[in-house]
N, C-alpha and C positions, 0 to 999 in steps of 0.2 A: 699564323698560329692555328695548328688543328682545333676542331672541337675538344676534344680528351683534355690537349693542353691546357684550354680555358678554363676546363672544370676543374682540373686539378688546384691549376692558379688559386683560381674561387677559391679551395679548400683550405687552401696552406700558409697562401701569399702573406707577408711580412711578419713568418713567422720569427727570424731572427733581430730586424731591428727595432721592431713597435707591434707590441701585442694588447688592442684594440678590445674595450670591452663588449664581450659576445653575451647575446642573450642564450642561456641553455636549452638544447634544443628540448619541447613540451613532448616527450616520449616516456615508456610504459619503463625504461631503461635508463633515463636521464641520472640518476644520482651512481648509476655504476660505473666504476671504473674498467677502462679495457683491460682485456685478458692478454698480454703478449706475450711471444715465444719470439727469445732473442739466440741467434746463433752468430759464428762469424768466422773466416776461414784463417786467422792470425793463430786460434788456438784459443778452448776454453777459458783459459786462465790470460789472456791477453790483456792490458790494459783498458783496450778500449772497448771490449763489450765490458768488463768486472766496471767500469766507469760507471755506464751507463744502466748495466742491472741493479746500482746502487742507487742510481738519481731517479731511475721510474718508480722502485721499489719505495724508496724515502717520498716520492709525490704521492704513493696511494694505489698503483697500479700492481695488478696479478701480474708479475715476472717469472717467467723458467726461464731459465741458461740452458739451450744444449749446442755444446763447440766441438770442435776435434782435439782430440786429445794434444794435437800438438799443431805446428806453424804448417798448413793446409794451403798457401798463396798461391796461387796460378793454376788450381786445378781445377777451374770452369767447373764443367756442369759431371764430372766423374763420380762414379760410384764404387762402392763394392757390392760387387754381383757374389754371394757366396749364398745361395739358398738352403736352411739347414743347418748350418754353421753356426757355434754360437760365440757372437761377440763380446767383447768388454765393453763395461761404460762404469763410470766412479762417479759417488756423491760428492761432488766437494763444498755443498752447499745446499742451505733452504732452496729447494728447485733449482740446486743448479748443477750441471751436470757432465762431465765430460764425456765422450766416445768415442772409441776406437775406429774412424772413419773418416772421409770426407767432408767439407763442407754441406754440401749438399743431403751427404749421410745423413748428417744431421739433422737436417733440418725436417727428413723423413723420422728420425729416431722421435722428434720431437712432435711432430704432427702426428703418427700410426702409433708410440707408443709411449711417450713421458703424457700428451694430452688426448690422446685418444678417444674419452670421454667426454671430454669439452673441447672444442678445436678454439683457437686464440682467435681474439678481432681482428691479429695485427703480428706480420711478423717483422723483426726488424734485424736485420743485418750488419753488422759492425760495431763500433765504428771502426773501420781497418785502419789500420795505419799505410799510407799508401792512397794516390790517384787512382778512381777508377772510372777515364773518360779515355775517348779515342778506342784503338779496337782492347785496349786492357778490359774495357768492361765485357770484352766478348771471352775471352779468358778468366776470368777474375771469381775466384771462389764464394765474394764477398754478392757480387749482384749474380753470379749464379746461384744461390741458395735463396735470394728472393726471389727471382725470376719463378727456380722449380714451385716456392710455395702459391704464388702466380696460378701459373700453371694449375693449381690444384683448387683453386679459388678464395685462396685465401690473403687478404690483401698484404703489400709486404712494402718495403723501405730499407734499401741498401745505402747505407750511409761511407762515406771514405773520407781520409785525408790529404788535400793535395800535399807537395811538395817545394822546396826552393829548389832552384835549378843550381846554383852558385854551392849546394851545400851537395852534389853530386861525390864527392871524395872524402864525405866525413859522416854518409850515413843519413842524412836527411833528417837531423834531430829535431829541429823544429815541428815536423810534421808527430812526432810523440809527443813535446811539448805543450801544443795545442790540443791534443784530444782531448781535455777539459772543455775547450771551447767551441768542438764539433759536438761532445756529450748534451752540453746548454741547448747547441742550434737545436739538435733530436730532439730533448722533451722539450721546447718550446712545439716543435711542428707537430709532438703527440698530442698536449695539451689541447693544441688548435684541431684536431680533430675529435679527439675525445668528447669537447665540445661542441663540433659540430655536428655528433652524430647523432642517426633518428630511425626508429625502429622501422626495418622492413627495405633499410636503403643499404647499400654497400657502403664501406667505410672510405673506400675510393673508386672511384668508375669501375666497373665490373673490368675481368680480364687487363689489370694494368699494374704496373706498380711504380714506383719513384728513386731514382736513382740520386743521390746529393752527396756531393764535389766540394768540403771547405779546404777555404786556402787557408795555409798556417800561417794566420798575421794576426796582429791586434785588431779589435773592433774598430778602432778609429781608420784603420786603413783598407778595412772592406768596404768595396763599391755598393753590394747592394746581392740582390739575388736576379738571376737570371734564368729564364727558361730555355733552353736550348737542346736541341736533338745531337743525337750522339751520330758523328761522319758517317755517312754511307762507306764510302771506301776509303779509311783512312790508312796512313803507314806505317808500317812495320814497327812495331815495337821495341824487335829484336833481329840480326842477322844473324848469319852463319857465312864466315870467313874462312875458307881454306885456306889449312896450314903448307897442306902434301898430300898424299894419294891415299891418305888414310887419317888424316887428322882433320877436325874443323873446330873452331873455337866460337862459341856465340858472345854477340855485342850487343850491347844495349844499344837503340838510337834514341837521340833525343831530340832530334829534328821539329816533332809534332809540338816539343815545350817552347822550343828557341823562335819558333814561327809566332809566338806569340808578342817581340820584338815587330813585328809588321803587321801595320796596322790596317793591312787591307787583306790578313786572313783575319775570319773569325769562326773558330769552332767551339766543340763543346773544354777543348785542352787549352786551347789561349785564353780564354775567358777566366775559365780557373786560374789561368798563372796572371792575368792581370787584377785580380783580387775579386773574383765575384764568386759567390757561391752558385754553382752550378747545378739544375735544376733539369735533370732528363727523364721524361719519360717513356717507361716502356712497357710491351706488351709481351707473352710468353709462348705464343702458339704457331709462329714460323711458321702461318699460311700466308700468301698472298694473292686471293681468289682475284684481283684483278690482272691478276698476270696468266691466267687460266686459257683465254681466247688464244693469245698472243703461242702458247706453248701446244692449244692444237691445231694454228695455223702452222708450225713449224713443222710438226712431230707426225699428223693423221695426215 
């Protein structure tokens, strides 16, 4: 387990099945509530951020909502490049707010201009309806818009909800079912930071952020929480089948879920599907200065 990972662990660990009484941290800032900017690529009005902007709101925390005005899913890290142009966005709510954009748009809308004034502790992403482990999280609207706020230095938390494989032809209703019980996981794991934070330190490790993976099952049937990295090289999500010399039709695969039957893979996708809330972290800045030698041995 890297360093980062440890730290994170430290911060968070058993946030969903035993929350342990914490002493509050002795800061110039201890008795305030974190500021969050909640976005999510399902669409402003989605069940499971409007969950979740209720249950931070109802515990005490500064919540804005900024979503896309509609179902945004799989469009990773995309913008609207229109400079000069002017957008919509609608009030539909005390801070809460839709926009005519992206995932990501948003989360820009929300950080340069709904908070502009005051940038939040804490951004937090979803809760999507939908996995987002294996390369989905490299596409995925939902950890693209924390990543960007990442990126910008603002700590963030992409939350998702796995899926049943077996309910593949009826829409994966469990996985709506449950976001009630991914909503709980989140402000338990905000509470646990909220409290652990201290003036002049980062809310999580500088340049990182938290990606979390609940399975849609009862408490009684979740193992536990896991820390796990998301595959280097994992498979395809999706293919493309030739029809004819001009047709192709795309297919879902689901190979990465079903591997989860073989108990001598383990990724960050079987873990999810054998009941454990999955715990990844990651970083925003797609350097990798140790690969730097290696590219002007090949290249100079």
């Amino acid at each position: 387990m890297k360093t980062t990972l440890k730290t994170v662990a430290a911060l968070v660990s058993g946030a969903l099945l035993t929350l342990p009484t914490l002493v509050q941290a002795e800061t110039a800032n201890a008795a305030d509530k974190l500021r969050i900017l909640l976005v999510s690529d399902d669409g402003c009005r989605s069940e499971g951020s409007q969950e979740l902007f209720k249950a931070l709101t109802k515990q005490g925390y500064d919540v804005w909502l900024s979503g896309p005005e509609n179902n945004q899913s799989g469009k990773g890290t995309a913008v609207t490049f229109k400079p000069g142009k002017e957008l919509k966005y609608e009030k539909i709510g005390e801070k809460a707010y839709c926009f005519a954009g992206t995932p990501v748009d948003s989360v820009l809308f929300g950080l340069t201009g709904l908070m502009a004034e005051q940038k939040p502790d804490l951004v937090i992403s979803g809760v999507n309806d939908g996995p987002n482990v294996g390369v989905n999280q490299f596409n995925s609207g939902t950890v693209s818009a924390a990543a960007r706020a990442v990126r910008h230095g603002v700590p963030a938390i992409a939350v998702s909800m796995g899926f049943r494989i077996e309910e593949a032809k009826t829409g994966f209703p469990s996985s709506m079912e449950y976001i009630p019980a991914g909503v709980e996981h989140t402000l338990a794991v905000v509470n646990k930071l909220n409290s652990n934070k201290k003036v002049g330190q980062p809310l999580l490790p500088s340049g990182t952020g938290l990606s979390i993976n609940y399975p849609p099952y009862p408490k009684s049937e979740i193992k536990g929480i896991k820390y796990i990295e998301n595959e280097v090289q994992p498979d395809y999500n999706y293919t493309f089948k030739l029809v004819d010399d001009e047709t192709t039709v795309q297919e879902l695969n689901f190979k990465p879920f079903l591997a989860a039957s073989d108990p001598a893979v383990t990724t960050d996708t079987t873990e999810l599907m054998r009941k454990y809330i999955t715990y990844t972290v990651f970083n925003a800045h797609w350097n990798e200065p140790e690969a730097v030698e290696s590219y002007q041995a090949l290249l100079n």
